[in-house]
PDB file with one MODEL, atoms N, CA, C and O in Angstrom:
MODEL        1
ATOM      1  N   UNK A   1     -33.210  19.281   4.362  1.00  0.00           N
ATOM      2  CA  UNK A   1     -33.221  17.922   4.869  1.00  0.00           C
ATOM      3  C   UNK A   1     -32.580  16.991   3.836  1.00  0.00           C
ATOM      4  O   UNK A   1     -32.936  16.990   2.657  1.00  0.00           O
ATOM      5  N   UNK A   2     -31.488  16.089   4.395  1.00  0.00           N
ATOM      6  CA  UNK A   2     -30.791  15.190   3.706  1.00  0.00           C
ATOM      7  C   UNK A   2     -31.653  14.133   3.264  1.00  0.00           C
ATOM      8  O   UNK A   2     -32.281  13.604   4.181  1.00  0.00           O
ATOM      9  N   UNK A   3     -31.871  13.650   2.047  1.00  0.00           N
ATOM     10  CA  UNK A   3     -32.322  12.332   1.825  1.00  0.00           C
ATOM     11  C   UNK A   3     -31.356  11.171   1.985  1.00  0.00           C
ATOM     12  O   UNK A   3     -30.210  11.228   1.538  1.00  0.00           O
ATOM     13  N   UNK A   4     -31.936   9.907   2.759  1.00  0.00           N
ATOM     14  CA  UNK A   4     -31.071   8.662   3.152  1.00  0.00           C
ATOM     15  C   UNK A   4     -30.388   8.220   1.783  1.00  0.00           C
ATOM     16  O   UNK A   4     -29.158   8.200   1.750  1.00  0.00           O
ATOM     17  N   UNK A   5     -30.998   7.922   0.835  1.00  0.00           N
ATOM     18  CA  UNK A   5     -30.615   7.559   0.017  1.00  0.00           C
ATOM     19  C   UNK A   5     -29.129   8.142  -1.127  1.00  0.00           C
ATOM     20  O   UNK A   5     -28.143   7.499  -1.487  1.00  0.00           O
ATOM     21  N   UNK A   6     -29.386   9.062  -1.324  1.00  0.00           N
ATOM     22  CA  UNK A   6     -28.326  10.071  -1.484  1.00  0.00           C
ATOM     23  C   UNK A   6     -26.798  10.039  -0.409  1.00  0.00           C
ATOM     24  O   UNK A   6     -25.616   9.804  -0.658  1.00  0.00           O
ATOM     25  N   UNK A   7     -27.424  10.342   0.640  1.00  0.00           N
ATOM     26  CA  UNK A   7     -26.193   9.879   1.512  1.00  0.00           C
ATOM     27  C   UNK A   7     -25.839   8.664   1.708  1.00  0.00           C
ATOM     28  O   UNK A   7     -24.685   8.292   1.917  1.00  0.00           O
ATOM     29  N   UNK A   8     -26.409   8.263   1.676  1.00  0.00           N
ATOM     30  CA  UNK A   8     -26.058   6.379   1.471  1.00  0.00           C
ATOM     31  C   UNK A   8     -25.031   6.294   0.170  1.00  0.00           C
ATOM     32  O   UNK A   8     -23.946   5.719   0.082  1.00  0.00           O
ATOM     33  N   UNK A   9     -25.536   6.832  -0.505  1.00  0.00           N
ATOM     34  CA  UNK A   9     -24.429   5.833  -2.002  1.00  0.00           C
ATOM     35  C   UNK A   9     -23.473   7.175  -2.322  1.00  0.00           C
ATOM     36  O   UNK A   9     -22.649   7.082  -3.231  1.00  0.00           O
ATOM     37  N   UNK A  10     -23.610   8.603  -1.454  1.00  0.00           N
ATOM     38  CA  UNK A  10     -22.086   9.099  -1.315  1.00  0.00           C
ATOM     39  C   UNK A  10     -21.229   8.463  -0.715  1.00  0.00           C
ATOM     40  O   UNK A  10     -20.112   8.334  -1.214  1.00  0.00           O
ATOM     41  N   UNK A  11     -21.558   7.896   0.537  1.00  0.00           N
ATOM     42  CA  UNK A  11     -20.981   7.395   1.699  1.00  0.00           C
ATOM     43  C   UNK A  11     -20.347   6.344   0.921  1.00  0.00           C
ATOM     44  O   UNK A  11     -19.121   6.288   0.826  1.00  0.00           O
ATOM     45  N   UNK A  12     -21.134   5.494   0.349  1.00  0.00           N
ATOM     46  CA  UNK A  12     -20.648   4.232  -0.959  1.00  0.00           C
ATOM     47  C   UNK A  12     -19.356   4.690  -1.173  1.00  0.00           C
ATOM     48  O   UNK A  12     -18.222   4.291  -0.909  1.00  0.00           O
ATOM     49  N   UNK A  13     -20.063   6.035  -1.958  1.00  0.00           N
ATOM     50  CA  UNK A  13     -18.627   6.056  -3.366  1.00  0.00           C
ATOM     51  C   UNK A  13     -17.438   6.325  -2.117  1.00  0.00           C
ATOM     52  O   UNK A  13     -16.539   5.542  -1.811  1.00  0.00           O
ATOM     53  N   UNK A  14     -17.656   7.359  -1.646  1.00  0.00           N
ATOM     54  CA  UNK A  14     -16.399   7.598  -0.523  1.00  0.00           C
ATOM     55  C   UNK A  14     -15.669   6.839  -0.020  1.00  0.00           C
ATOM     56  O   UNK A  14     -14.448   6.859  -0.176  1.00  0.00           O
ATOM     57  N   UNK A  15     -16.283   6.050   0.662  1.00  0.00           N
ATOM     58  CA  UNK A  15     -15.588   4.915   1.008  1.00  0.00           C
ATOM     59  C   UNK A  15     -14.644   3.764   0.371  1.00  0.00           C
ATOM     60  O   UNK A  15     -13.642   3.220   0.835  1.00  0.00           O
ATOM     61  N   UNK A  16     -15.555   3.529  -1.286  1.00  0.00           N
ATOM     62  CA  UNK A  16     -14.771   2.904  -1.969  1.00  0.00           C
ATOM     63  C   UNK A  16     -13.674   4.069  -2.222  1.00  0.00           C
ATOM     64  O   UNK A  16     -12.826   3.826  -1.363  1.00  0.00           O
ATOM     65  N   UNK A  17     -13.436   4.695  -2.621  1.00  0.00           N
ATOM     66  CA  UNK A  17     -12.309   5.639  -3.447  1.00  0.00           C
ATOM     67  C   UNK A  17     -11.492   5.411  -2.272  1.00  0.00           C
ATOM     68  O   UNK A  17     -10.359   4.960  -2.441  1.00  0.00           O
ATOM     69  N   UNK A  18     -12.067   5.751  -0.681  1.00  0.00           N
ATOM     70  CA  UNK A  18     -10.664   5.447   0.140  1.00  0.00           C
ATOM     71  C   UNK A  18      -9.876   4.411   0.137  1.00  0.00           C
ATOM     72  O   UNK A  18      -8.680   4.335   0.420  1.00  0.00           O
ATOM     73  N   UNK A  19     -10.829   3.392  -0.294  1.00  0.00           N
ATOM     74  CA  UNK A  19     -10.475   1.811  -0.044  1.00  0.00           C
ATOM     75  C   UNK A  19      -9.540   1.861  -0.957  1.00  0.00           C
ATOM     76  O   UNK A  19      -8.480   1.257  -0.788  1.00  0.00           O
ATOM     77  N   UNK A  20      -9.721   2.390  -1.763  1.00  0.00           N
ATOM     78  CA  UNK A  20      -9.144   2.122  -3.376  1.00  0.00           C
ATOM     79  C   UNK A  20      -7.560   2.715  -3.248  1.00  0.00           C
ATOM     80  O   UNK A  20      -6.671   2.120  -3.856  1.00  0.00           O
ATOM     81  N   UNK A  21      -7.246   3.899  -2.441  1.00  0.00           N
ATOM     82  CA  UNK A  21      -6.281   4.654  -2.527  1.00  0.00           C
ATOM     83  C   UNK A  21      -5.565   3.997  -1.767  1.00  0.00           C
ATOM     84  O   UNK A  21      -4.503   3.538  -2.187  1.00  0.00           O
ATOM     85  N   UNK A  22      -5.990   3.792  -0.431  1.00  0.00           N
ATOM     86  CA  UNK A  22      -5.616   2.772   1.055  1.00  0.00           C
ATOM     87  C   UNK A  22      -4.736   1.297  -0.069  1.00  0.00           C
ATOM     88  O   UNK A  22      -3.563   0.961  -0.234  1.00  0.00           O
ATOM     89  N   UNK A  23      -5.652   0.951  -0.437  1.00  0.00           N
ATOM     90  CA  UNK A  23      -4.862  -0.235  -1.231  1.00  0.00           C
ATOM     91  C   UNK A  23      -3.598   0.265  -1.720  1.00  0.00           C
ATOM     92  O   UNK A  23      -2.513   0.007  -1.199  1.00  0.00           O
ATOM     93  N   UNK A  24      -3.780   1.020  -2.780  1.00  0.00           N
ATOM     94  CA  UNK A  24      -2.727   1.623  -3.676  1.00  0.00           C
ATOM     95  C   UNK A  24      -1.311   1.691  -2.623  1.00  0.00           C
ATOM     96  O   UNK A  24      -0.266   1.055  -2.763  1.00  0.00           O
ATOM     97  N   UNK A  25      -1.592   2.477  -1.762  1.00  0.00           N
ATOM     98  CA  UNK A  25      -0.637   3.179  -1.230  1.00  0.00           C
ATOM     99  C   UNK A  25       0.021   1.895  -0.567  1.00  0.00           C
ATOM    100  O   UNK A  25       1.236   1.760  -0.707  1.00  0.00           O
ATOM    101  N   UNK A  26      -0.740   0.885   0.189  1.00  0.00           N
ATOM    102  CA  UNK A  26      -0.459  -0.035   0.559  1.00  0.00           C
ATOM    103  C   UNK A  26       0.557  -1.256  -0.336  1.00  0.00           C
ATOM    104  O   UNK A  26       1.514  -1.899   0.092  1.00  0.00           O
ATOM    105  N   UNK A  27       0.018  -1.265  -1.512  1.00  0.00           N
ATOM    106  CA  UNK A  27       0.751  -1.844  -2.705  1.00  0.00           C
ATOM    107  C   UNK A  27       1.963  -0.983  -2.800  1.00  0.00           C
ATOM    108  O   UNK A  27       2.844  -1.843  -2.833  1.00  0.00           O
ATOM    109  N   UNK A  28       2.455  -0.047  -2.853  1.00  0.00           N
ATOM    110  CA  UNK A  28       3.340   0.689  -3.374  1.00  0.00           C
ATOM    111  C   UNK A  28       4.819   0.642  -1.740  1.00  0.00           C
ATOM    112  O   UNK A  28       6.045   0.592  -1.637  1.00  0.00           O
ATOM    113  N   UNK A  29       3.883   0.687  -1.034  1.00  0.00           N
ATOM    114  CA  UNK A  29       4.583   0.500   0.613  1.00  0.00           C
ATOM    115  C   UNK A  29       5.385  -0.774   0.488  1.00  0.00           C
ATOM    116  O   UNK A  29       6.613  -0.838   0.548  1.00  0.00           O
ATOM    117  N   UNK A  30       4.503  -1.838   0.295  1.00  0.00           N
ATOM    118  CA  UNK A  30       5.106  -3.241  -0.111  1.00  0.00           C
ATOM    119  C   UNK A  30       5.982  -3.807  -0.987  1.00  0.00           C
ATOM    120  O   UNK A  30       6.490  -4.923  -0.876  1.00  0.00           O
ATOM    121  N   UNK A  31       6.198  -2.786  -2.109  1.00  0.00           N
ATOM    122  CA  UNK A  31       7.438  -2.861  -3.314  1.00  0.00           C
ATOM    123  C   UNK A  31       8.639  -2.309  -2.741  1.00  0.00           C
ATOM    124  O   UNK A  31       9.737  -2.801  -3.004  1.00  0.00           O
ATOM    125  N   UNK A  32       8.449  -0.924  -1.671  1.00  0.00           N
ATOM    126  CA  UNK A  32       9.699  -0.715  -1.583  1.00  0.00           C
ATOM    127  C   UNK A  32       9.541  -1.226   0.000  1.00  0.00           C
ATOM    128  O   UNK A  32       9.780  -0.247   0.707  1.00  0.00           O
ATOM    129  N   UNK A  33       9.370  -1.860   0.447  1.00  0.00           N
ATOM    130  CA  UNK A  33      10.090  -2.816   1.680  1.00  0.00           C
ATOM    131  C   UNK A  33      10.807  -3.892   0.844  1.00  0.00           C
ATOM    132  O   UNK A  33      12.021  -4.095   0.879  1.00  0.00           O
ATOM    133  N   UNK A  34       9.872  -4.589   0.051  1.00  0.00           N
ATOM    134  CA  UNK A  34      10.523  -5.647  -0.474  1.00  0.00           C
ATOM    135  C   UNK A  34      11.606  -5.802  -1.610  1.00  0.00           C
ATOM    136  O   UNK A  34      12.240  -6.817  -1.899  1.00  0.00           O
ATOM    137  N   UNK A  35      11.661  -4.604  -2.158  1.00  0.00           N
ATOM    138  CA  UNK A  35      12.788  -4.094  -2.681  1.00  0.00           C
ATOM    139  C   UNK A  35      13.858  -3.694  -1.881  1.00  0.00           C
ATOM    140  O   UNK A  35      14.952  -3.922  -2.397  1.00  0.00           O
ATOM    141  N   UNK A  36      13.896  -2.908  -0.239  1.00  0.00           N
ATOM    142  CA  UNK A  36      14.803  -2.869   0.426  1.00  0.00           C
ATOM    143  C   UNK A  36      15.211  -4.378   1.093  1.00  0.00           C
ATOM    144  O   UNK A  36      16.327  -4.516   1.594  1.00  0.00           O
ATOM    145  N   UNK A  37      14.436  -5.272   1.073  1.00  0.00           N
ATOM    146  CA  UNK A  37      14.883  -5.996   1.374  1.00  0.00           C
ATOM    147  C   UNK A  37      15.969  -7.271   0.532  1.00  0.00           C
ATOM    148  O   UNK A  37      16.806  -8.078   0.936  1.00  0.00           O
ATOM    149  N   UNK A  38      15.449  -6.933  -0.702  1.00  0.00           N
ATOM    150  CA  UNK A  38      16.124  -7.936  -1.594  1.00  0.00           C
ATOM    151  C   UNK A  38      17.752  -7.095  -1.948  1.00  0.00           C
ATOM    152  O   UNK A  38      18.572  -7.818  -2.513  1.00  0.00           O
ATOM    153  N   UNK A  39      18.122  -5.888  -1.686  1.00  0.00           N
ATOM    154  CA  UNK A  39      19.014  -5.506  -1.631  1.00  0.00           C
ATOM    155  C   UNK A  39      20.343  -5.433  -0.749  1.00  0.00           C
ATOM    156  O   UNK A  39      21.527  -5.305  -1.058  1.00  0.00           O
ATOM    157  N   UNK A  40      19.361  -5.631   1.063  1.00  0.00           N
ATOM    158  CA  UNK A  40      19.692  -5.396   1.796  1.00  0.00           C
ATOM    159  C   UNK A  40      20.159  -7.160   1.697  1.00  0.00           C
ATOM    160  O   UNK A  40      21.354  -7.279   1.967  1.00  0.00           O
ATOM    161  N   UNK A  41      19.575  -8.311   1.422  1.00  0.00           N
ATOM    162  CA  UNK A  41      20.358  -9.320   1.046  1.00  0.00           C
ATOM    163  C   UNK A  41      21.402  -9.697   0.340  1.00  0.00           C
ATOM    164  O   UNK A  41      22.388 -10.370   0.639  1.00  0.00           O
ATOM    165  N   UNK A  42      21.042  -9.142  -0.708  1.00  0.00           N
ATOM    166  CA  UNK A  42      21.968  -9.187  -1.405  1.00  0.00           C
ATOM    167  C   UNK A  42      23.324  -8.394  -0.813  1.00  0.00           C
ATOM    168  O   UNK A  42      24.365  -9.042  -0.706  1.00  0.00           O
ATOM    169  N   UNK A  43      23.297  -7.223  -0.496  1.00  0.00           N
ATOM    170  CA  UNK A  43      24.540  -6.856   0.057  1.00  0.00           C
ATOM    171  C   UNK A  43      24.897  -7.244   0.989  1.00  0.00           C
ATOM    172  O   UNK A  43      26.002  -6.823   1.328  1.00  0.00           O
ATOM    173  N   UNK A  44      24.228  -8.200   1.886  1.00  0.00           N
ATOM    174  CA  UNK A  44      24.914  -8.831   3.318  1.00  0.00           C
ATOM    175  C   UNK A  44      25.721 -10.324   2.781  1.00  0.00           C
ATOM    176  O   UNK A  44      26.662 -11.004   3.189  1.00  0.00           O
ATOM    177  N   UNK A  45      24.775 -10.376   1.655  1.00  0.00           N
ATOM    178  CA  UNK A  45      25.753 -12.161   1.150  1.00  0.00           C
ATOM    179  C   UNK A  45      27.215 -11.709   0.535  1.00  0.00           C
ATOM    180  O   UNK A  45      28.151 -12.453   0.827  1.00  0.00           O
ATOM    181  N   UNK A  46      27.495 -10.583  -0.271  1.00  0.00           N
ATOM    182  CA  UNK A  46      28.315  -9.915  -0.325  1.00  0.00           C
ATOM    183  C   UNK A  46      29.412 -10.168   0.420  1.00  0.00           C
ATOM    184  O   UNK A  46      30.410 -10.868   0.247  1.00  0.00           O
ATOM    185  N   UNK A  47      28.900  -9.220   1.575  1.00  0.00           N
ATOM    186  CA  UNK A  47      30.128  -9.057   2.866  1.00  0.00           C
ATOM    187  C   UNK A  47      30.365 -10.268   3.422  1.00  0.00           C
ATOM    188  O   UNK A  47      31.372 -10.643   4.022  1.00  0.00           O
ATOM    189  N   UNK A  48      28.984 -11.076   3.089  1.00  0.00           N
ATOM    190  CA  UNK A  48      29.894 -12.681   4.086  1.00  0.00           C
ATOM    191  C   UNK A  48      30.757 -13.324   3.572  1.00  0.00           C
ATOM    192  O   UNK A  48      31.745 -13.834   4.100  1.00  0.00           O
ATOM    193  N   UNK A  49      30.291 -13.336   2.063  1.00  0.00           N
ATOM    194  CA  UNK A  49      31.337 -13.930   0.979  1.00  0.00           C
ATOM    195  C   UNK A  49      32.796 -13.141   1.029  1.00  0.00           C
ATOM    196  O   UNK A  49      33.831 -13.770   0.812  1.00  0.00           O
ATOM    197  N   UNK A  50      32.808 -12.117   1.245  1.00  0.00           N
ATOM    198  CA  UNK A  50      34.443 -11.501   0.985  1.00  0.00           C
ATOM    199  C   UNK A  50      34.894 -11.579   2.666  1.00  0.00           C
ATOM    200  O   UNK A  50      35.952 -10.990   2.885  1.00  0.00           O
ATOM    201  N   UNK A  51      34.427 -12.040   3.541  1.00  0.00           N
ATOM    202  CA  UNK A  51      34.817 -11.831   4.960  1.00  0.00           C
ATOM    203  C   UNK A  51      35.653 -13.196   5.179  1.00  0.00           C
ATOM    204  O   UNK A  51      36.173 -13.432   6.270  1.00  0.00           O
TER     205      UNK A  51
ENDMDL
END
C-alpha cells in the first residue's frame, strides 16, 4: 500500500523537473525562431536594397 504522502511530493518533484525541461526546451525553441528570424530580415532588406 502506497502512502499519500510519498506520492504526493514524487508527483511534486516530477512535475517540477517536467516543468523545468518544458521551459528549457521552450527557451531554446525561441532563440532559434528568433534567430531565424533576424536573418531572414536581414536577408530580405538585402534583396530590396539591390533590387
Amino acid at each position: 500500500m502506497r502512502t499519500i504522502s510519498k506520492g504526493s511530493l514524487t508527483r511534486k518533484m516530477e512535475r517540477w523537473l517536467l516543468g523545468m525541461v518544458m521551459m528549457i526546451i521552450a527557451y531554446l525553441i525561441e532563440k532559434v525562431v528568433l534567430r531565424s528570424i533576424k536573418r531572414s530580415g536581414k536577408f530580405s532588406a538585402r534583396n530590396n536594397s539591390a533590387s
